[in-house]
FIPA-446850 format. One record per residue (C-alpha): residue number from 1; residue in one letter; chain; x negated, z negated, y negated. Coordinates in steps of 0.001 Angstrom, whole numbers, plus 524288, in hexadecimal, padded with zeros to 5 digits. Example, Ala and Ser with C-alpha at 12.3 -4.5 7.8 and 13.67 -1.06 7.14 Angstrom:
<rs>
  nuse  nulum  bakol      u      w      v
     1      A      A  7CFF4  7E188  81194
     2      S      A  7CA9A  7E41C  80424
</rs>
This chain:
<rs>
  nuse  nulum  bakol      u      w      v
     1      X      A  B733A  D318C  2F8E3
     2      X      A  B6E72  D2310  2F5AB
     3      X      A  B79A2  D1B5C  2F880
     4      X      A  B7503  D0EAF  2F28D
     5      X      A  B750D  D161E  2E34C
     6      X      A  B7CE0  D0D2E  2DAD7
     7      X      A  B804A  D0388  2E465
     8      X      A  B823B  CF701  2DD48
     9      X      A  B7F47  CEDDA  2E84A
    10      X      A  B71FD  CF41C  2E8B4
    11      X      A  B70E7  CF1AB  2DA48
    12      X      A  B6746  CE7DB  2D3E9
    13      X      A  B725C  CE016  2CE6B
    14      X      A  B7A67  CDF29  2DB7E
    15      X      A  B7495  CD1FC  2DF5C
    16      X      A  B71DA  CCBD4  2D2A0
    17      X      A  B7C55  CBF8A  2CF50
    18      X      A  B82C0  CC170  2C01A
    19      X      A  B7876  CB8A4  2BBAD
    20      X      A  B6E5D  CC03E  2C0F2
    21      X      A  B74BD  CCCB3  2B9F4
    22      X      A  B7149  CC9B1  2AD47
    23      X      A  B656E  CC9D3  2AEE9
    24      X      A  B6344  CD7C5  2B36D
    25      X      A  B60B3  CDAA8  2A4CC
    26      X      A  B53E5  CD702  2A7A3
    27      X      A  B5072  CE484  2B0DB
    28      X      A  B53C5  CEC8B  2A4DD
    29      X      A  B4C8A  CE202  29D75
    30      X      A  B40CD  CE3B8  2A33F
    31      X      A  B4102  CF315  2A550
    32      X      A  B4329  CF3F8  297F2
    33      X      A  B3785  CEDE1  293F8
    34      X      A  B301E  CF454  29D90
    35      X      A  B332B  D010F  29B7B
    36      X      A  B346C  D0002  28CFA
    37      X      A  B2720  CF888  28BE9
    38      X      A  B1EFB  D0192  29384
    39      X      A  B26A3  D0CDC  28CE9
    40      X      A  B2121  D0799  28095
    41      X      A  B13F2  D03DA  283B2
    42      X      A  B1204  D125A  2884E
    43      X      A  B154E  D1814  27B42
    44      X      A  B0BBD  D106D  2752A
    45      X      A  B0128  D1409  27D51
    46      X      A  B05EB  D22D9  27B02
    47      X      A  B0688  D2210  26BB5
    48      X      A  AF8ED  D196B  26C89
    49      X      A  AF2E8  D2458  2756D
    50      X      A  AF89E  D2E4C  26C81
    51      X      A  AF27B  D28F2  2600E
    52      X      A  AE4D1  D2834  26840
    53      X      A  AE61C  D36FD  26863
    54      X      A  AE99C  D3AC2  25C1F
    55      X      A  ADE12  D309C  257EB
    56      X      A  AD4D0  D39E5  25F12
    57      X      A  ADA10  D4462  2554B
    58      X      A  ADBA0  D3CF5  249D3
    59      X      A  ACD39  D3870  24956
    60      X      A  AC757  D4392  25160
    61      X      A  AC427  D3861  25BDB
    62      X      A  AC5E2  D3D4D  268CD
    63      X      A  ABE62  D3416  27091
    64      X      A  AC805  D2941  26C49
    65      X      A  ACCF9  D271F  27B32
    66      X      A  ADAFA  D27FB  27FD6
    67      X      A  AE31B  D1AEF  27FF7
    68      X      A  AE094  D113A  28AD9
    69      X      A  AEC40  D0792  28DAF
    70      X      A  AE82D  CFA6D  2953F
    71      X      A  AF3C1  CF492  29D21
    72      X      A  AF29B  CE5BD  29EAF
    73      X      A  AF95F  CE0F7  2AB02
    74      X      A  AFD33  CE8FE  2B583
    75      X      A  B0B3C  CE353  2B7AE
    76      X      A  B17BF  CE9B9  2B76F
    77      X      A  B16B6  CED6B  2A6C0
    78      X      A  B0769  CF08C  2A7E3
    79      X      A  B0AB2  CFA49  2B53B
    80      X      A  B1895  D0070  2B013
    81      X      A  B1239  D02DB  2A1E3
    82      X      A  B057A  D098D  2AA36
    83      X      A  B0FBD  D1258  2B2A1
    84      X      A  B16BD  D172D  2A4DC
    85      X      A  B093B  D1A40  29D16
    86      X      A  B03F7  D2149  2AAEC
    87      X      A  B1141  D28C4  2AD54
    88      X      A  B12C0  D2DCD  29EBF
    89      X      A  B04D4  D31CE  2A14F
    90      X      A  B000E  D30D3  29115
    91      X      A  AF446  D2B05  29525
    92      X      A  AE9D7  D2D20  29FD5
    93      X      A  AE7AD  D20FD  2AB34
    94      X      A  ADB9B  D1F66  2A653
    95      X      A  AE143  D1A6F  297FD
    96      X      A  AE797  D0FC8  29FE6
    97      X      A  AE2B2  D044A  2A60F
    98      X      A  AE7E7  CF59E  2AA28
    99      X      A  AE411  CE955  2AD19
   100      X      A  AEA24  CDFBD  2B614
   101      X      A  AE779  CD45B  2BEFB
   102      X      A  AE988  CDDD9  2CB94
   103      X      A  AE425  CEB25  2C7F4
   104      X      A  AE6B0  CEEC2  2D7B6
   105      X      A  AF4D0  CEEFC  2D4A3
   106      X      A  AF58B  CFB49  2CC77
   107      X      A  AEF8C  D0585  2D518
   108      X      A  AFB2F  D0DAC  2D1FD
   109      X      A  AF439  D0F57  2C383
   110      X      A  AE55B  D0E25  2C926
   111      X      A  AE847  D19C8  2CFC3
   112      X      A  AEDEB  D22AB  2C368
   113      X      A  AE07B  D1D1D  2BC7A
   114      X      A  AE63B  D12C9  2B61D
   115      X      A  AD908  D0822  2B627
   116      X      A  AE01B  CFB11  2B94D
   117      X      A  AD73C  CEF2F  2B9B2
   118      X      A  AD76A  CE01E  2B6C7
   119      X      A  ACF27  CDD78  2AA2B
   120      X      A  AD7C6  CDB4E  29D56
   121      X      A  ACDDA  CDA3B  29436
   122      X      A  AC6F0  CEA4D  297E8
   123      X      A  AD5D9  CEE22  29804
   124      X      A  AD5F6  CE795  28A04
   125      X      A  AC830  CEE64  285DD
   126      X      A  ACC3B  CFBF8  28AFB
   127      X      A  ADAD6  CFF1E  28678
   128      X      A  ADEEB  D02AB  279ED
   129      X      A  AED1E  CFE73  27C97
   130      X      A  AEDB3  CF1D6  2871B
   131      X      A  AFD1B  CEE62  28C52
   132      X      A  AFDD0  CE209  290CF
   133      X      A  B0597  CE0CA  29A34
   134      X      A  B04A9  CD2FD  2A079
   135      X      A  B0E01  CC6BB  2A35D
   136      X      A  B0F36  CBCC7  2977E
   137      X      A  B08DD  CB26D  29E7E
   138      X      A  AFBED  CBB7F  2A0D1
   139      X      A  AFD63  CC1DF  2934F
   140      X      A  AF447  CB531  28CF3
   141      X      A  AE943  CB626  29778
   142      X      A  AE9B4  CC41F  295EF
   143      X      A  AE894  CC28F  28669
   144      X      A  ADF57  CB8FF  28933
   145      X      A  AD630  CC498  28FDD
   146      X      A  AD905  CCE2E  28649
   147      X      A  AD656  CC62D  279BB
   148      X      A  AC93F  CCC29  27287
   149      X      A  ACA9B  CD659  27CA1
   150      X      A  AD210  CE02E  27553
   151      X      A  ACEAA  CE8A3  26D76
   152      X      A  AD2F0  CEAFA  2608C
   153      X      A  AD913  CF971  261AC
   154      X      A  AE0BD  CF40D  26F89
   155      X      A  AEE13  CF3E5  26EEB
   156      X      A  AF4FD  CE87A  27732
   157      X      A  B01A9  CEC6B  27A84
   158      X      A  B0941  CE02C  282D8
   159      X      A  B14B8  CDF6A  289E4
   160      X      A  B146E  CD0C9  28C47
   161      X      A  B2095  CCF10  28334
   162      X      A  B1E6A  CC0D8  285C1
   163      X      A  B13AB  CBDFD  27BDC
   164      X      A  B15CA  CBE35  26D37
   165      X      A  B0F67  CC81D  26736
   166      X      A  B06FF  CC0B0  25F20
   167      X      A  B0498  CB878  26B16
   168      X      A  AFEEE  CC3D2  2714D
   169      X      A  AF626  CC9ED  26605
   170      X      A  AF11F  CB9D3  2640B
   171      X      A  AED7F  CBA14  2736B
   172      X      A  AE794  CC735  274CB
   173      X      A  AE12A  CC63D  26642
   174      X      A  AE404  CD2A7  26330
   175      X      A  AEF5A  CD735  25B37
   176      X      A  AEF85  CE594  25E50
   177      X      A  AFB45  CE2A9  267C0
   178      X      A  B08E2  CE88A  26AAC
   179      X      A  B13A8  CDFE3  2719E
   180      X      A  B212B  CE822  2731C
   181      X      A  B2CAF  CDDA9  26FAB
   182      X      A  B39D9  CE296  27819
   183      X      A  B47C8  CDB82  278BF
   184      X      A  B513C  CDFA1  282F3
   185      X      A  B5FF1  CDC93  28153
   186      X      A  B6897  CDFDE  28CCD
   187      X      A  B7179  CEB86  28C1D
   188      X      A  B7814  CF64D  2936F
   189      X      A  B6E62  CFECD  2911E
   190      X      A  B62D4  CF69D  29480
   191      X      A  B6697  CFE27  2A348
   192      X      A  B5C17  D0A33  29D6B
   193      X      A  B4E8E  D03C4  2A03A
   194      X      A  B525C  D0298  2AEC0
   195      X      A  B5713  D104D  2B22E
   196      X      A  B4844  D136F  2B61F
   197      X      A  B3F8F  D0AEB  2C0ED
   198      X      A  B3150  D1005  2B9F6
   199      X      A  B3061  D0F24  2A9FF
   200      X      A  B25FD  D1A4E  2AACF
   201      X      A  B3593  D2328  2B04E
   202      X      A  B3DA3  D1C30  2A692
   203      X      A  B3528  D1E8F  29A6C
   204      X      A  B38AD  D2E6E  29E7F
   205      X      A  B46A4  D29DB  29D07
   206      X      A  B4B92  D2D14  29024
   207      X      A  B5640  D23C5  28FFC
   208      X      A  B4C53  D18A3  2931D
   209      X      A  B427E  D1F11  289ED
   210      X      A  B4C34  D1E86  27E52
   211      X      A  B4E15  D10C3  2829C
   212      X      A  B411A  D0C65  28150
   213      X      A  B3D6D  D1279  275E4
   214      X      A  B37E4  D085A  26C4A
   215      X      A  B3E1F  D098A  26011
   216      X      A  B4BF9  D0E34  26664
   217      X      A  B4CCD  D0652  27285
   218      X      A  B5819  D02C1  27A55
   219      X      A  B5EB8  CFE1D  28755
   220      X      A  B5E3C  CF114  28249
   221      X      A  B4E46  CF089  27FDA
   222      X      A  B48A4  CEDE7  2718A
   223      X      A  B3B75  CEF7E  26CE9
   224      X      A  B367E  CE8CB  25F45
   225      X      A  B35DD  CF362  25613
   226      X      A  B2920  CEE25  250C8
   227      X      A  B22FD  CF3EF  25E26
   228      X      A  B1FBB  D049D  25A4B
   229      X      A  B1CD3  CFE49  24B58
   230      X      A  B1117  CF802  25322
   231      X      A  B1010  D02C2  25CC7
   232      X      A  B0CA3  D0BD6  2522B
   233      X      A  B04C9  D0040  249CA
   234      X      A  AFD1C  D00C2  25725
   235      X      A  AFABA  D0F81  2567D
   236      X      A  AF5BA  D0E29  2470B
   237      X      A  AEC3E  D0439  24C84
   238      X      A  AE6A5  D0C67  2557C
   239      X      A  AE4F1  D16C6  24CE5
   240      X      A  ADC9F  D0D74  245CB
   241      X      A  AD469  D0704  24F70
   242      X      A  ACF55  D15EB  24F18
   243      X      A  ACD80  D1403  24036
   244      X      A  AD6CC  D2027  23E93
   245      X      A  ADA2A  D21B6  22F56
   246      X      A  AE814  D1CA7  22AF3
   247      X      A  AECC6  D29B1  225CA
   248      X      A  AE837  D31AA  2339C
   249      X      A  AEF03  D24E3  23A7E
   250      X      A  AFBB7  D263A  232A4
   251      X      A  AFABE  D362F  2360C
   252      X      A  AF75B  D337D  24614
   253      X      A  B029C  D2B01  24735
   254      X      A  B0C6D  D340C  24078
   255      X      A  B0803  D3DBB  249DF
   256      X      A  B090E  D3720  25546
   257      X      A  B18FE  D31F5  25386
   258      X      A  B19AC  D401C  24E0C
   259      X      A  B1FED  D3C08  23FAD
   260      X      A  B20BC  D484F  23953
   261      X      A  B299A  D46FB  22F6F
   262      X      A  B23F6  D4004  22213
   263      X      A  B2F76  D34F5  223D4
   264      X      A  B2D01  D32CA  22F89
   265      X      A  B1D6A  D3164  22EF3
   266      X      A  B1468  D2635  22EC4
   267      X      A  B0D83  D227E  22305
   268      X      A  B03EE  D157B  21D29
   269      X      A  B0E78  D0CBB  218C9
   270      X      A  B1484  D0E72  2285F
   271      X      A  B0BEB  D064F  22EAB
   272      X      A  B0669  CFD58  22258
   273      X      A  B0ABA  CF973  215DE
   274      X      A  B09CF  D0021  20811
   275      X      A  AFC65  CF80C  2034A
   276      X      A  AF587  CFA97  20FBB
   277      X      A  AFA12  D094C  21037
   278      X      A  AF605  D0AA9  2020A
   279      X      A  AE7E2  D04EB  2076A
   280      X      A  AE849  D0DF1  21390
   281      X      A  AE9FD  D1927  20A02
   282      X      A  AE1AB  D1598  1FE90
   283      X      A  ADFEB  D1D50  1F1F9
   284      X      A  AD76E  D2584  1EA46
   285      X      A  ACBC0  D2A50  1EE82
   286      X      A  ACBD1  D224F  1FC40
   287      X      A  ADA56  D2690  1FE3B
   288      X      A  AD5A2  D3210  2069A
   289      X      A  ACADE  D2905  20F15
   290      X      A  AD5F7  D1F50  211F9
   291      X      A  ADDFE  D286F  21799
   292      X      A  AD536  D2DB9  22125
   293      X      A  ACD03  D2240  22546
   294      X      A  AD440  D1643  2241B
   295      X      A  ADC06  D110D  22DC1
   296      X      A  AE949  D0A28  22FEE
   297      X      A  AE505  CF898  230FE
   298      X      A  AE4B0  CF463  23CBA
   299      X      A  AF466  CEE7B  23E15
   300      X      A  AF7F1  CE382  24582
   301      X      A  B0241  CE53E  2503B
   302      X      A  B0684  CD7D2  25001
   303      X      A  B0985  CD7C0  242E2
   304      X      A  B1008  CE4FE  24578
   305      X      A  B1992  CE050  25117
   306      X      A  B1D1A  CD4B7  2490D
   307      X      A  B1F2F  CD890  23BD0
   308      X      A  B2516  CE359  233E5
   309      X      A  B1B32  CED0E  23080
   310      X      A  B1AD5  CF9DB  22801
   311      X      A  B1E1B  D0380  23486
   312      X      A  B27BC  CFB7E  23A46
   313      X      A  B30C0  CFC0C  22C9F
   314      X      A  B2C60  D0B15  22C93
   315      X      A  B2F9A  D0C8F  23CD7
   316      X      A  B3DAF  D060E  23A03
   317      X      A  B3FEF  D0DE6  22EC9
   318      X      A  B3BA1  D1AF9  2355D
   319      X      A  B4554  D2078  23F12
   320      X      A  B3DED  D2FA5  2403C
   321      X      A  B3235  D25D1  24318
   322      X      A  B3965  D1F6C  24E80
   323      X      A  B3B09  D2BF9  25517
   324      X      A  B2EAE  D2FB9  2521B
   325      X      A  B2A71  D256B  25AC1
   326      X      A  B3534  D2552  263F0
   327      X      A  B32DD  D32D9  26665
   328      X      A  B2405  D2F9A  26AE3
   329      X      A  B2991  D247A  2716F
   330      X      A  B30AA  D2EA2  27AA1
   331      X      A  B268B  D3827  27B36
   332      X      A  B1DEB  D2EC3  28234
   333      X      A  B2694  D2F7F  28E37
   334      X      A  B2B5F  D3DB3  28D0C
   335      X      A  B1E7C  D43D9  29396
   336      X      A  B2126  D47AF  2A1DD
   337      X      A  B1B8D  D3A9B  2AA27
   338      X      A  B1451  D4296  2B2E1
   339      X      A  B105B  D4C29  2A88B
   340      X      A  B0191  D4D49  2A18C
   341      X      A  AFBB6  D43FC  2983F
   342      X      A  B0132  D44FD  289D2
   343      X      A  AF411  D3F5C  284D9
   344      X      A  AE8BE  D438E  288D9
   345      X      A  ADD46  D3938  28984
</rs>
């Protein structure tokens, strides 16, 4: 029997003054975000690997490679978000590299066959989604590097909440970019994100699972709702930096959040207005070529995590669309940790 268990004078908040106390928000604060935002980044490397596959079916392409993710920094965020994507195992060590100033320190993922090196700029070239994962005050040296660097299918995905999102896309010159917005009020329940020491455990908690989920979150943590609107404007761009027809694009993605029902379903007028759908579609005789061969434009995140856009009116008004994606959400983290890969690579 431990003896110390519960004892309050061994507690954390024992020695703290009543000043001090108020502060302890802050722990919950920051294992909110932590867990939450490396929850989140993982699901959208599994729905961006996902779409890679069914891309390889789609266009009979299967020499289109698996996803590669590029973590930039190897701090706390850039080591806790490699621990989750290695423990869920959805993608191989070889789909993951990072680059920071002291490559020595991460032998723990050099020896799972994670490649960790210092060179932003061939993490930049190589990855098809790049997290960067840096302090503010290195974020505009580390733009700095990256700027003409990037290519145009990369998706930047930061967690410096520091910089404005425009900022960011201005710095990096490049405005395929995702920034996740949270606000965290204090509450009772806000307790939840520090039941578990390792996020890659508490994401198999379904209590802290439920909490983090993006469009239903609680325990005190709030995501902007504009962020899955851009997730999925991210996964339409994708499907046409492979030049994938809008009609096969429409039909992948309502395959992959599994909308079977006809109310439920993604259509044109989802992701862009009527006059562009109507041009997407055309008519007549060239009705039938447009379907097949054109694709989606090319859609600016910025403009989609800043303004209203077609899908975000059609997400808000679509509750059986919500759990679609809530239900994906989950699945991500259902798989046993230690169990095979899902996707194969």
């Amino acid at each position: 029997m431990d003896l110390t268990t519960n004892l309050s004078s061994l507690g954390f908040e024992h020695g703290l003054s009543e000043h001090e106390k108020e502060l302890t928000f802050l722990r919950s604060r920051s294992a909110a975000l932590t867990l939450s935002g490396c929850g989140h980044a993982a699901f959208l490397c599994r729905v961006s690997s996902l779409v890679r596959e069914k891309l390889k079916q789609f266009m009979d392409k299967p020499q289109i490679p698996g996803l590669n993710i590029g973590i930039l920094g190897g701090g706390h965020i850039g080591k806790q978000l490699a621990k989750v994507l290695l423990a869920l195992h959805l993608f191989k060590p070889s789909n993951i590299c990072i680059s920071t100033k002291r490559p020595q320190t991460l032998q723990e993922f050099s020896k799972k066959g994670v490649e960790c090196y210092f060179d932003n700029c061939r993490l930049a070239a190589w990855a098809d989604v790049l997290f960067l994962c840096v302090l503010p005050s290195y974020l505009p040296q580390v733009c700095a590097e990256l700027h003409s660097h990037l290519p145009a299918h990369c998706l930047v995905y930061s967690f410096t909440a520091a910089v404005p999102l425009h900022r960011l896309a201005l710095l990096l010159g490049h405005n395929f970019v995702l920034r996740p917005h949270y606000d965290f009020v204090v509450c009772d329940s806000a307790e939840i994100w520090l039941h578990h020491s390792e996020v890659s455990t508490a994401l198999k908690d379904n209590d802290v699972l439920t909490a983090s989920c993006p469009l239903s979150m609680s325990g005190g943590l709030f995501l902007d709702q504009r962020w899955v609107p851009a997730v999925l404007y991210s996964l339409l761009n994708m499907c046409t930096s492979q030049h994938l027809g809008s009609n096969p694009a429409i039909r992948l993605l309502n395959e992959l959040f599994q909308t079977n029902s006809s109310a439920v379903s993604f259509t044109y007028e989802s992701f862009v207005n009527s006059s562009c759908a109507t041009a997407l579609i055309g008519s007549g005789d060239y009705c039938y070529y447009f379907l097949i061969c054109r694709p989606f434009p090319w859609i600016n995140l910025i403009d989609a995590q800043t303004k209203e856009t077609p899908l975000s009116s059609f997400l808000l008004g679509s509750k059986s669309l919500q759990d679609c994606i809530s239900r994906l959400y989950n699945k991500t983290f259902s798989a046993p940790l230690h169990g095979k890969s899902e996707i194969k690579q």
